[in-house]
N, C-alpha and C positions, 0 to 999 in steps of 0.2 A: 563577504559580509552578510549578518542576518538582519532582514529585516521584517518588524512587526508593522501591516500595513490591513487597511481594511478593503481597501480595490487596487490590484496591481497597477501599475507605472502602464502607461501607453510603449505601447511598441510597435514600429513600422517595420512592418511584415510586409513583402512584397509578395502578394497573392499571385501572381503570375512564376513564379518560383516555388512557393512554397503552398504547400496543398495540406486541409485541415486530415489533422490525426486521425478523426473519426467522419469520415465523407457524407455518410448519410445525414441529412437535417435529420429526419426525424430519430433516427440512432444519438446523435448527437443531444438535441430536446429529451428523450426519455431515458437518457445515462444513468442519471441516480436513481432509478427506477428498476434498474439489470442491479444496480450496486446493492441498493438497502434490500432488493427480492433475496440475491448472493446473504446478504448477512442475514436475514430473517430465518434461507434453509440452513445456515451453519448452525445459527440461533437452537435449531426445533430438537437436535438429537440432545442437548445436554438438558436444554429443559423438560424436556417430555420422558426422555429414558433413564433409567436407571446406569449411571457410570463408576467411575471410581472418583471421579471428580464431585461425587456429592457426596463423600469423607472430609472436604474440606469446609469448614465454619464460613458462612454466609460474611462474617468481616472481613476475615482473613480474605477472601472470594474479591471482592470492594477493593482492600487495601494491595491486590497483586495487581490494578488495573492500572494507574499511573505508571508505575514502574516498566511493562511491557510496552503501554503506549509510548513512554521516552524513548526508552529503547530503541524500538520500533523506528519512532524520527529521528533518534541521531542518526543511524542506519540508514538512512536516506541522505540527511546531512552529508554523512563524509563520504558518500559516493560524486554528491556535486560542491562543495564547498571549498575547493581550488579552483575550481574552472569557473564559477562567476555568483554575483548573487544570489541568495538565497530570500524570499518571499512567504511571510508567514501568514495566512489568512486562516479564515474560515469559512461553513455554508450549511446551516443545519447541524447535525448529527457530527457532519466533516470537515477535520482537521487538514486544510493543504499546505503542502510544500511546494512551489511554484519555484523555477530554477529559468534565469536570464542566461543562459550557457548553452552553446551549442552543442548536443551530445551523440554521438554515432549509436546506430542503433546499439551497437551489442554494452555501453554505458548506459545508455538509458535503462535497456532490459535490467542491469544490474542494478541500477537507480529504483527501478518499480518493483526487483524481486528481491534485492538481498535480505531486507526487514523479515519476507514471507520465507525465504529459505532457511536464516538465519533461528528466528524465533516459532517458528512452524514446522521444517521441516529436518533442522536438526534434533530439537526434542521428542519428536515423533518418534525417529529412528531411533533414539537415546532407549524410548520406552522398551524396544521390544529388544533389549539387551539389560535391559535395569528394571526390578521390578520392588523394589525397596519400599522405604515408608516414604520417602520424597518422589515416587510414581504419580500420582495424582495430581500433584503440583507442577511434574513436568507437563503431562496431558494439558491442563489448565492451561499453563504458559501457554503451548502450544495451538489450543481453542481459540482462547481471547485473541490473540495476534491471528488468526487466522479471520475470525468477523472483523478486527479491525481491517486489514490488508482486503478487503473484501472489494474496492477499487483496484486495488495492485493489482489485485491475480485476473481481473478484465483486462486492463491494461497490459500486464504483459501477454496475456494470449492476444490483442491487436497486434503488438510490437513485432512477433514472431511472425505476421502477416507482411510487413512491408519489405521494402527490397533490401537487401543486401549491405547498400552501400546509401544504404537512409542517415540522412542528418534533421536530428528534432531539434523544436526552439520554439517554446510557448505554447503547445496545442496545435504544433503544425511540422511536416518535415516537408522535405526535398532529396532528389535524388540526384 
């Protein structure tokens, strides 16, 4: 089930079990800080340099950003939305998905990369076999989801850090 909520449901986390995703406090405290830096350098190459991406009408530009962003989340949806709640908040800038479901590492990783591989790194790869008048548009695609996922792509480089036989749940695993 999805829910739209403004502060997640309490959950009892047995800290002696389960140890926080990101260990450092202070890593922990300046997260959005790695994320919005991540999206500010994705940000500099398309607005500063000259691409193929600036053939495309500044509305047009506007009106491809919803669509990706859905995208983008359902793509996280259906990687958790049989295995338990789904959790819609926000926090500034960022949209979360927040999942009550226990998920092994290598679900999670797909939880946090598919949107990125999906919308990022399959039209990447599209481009340098397709060079048409819908090139630009794939590039775009491929940009925009990339500053959005601009949390994913931290996250999954943590995920590919912990052990093997890691089980996450809330901003915490065990092994």
């Amino acid at each position: 089930m999805i829910k739209w909520v403004k502060q997640l449901p309490d959950a009892s986390i047995d800290t002696n079990i389960y140890k926080p995703f990101i260990k450092s406090d202070w890593f922990r405290k300046h997260y959005m800080w790695f994320a919005y830096t991540l999206m500010f350098l994705l940000v500099i190459p398309v607005c500063c340099l000259t691409t193929p991406m600036n053939d495309i009408r500044f509305p047009i530009r506007i009106a491809m950003i919803l669509p990706v962003f859905l995208i983008h989340e359902l793509l996280h949806i259906l990687v958790a939305f049989r295995i338990g709640n789904i959790y819609l908040t926000h926090s500034g800038l960022y949209f979360w998905l927040h999942s009550d479901a226990e998920m092994s590492k290598g679900r999670f990783w797909i939880f946090m990369t598919l949107p990125f591989l999906v919308l990022s790194g399959i039209p990447l790869i599209t481009r340098f076999f397709y060079s048409g008048a819908l090139s630009p548009y794939i590039l775009y695609v491929a940009w925009i989801n990339a500053v959005m996922a601009s949390s994913d792509i931290i996250n999954s480089i943590l995920i590919l850090f912990k052990p093997r036989n890691a089980i996450f749940y809330r901003g915490y695993y065990k092994c």
